[in-house]
N, C-alpha and C positions, 0 to 999 in steps of 0.2 A: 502652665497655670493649672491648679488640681480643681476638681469639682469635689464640692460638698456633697458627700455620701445617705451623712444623716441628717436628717429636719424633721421641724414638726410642724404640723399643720391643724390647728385648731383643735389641740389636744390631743392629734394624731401622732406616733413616731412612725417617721417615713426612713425606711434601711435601704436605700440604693442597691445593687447588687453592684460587686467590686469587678467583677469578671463575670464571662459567660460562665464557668464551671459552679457558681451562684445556683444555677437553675438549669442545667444541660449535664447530664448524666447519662453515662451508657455501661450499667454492670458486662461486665464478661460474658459471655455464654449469652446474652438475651440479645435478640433479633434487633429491637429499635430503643431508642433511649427512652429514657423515663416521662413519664408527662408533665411538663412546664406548667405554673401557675401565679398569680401574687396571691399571697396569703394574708391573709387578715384575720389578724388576732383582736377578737373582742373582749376578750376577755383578760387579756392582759391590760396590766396600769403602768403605763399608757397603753390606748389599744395601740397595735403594732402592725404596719403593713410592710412586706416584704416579697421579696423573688428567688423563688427555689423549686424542688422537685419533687416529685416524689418517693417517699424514702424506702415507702414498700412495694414490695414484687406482687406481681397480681391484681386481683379486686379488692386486698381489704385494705379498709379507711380506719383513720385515727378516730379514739373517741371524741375528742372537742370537735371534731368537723363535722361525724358523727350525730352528734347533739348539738349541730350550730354554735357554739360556740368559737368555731376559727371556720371562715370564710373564705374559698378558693378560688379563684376567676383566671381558667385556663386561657393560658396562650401557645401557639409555635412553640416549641424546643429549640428550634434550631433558629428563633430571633436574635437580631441582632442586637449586641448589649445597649447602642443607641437608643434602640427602639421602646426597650424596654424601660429604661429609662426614664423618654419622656411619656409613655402611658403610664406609668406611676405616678409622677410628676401630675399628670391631667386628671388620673381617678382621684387623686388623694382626698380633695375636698371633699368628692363623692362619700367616700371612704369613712372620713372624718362627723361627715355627717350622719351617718348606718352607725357607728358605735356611742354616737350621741344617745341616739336613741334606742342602743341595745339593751335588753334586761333579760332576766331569766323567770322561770317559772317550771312547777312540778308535772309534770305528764300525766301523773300515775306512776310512773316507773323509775324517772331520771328529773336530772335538772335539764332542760334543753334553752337553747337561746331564742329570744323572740326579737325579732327585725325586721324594717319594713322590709320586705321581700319584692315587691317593685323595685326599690330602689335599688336589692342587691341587683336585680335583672336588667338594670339601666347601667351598673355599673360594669356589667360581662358585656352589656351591649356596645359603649364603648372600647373596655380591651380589644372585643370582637373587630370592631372597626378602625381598631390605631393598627393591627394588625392583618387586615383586610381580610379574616374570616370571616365566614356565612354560614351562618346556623339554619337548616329548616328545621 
C-alpha cells in the first residue's frame, strides 16, 4: 500500500519527504552531515512545507530565511523517515495557520516577513518534542 506524499492542509502544500537522503546529507571531506530541518515556505502559493538540509557549507543562510520569509524548524539528521513524517503530519496545521497570517513589510532596507512568532516557537517546540530534543 503507498502512502500519500503530497496534501494539503488548509491551504498548506505538505511534501513528505520520499526517503531519508530528502533531509540527511554528508558532503565529502566535512566531518558531520548537514543540519536537518522542515521548511516552510511562506511565501510561496501555496505556502509550502517540506524536509530537507541544508544546502550551504558553513554559517551562511539563504536570503528568504534571511528575511523571514521561509521558515526552518530544525530536527536530528539522522531521524528516522517515520519520524519525520509524522511531525510534519502533526505541525502542518500549526504551519497552515503561521502562513494565514503571513505578510510582508519594509524595514528600511528589505521586504522582510511578519509572523506570529510565538507560534513559530510552538511550532520548533513541538518538532523538538516529536523528536525528544531539549533546547535550554
Amino acid at each position: 500500500m503507498s502512502q500519500i506524499l503530497d496534501f494539503e492542509v488548509d491551504g498548506l502544500h505538505v511534501q513528505l519527504p520520499k526517503a531519508r537522503k530528502d533531509y540527511l546529507c554528508q558532503y565529502p571531506g566535512r566531518e558531520n552531515p548537514q543540519g536537518a530541518y522542515l521548511q516552510l515556505r511562506l511565501s510561496a502559493e501555496p505556502p509550502h512545507l517540506c524536509a530537507t538540509f541544508n544546502g550551504e557549507v558553513g554559517t551562511a543562510v539563504p536570503e528568504d530565511v534571511y528575511h523571514g520569509h521561509t521558515l526552518r524548524f530544525d530536527f536530528p539528521c539522522d531521524a528516522r523517515l517515520r519520524d519525520v513524517r509524522e511531525a510534519m503530519k502533526k505541525v502542518a496545521p500549526m504551519c497552515a495557520e503561521l502562513a494565514r497570517g503571513y505578510d510582508t513589510r519594509f524595514d528600511g532596507q528589505s521586504m522582510v516577513g511578519v509572523y506570529d512568532r510565538a507560534l513559530r516557537d510552538r511550532i520548533q517546540e513541538e518538532v523538538d518534542h516529536a523528536f525528544g530534543v531539549e533546547r535550554w
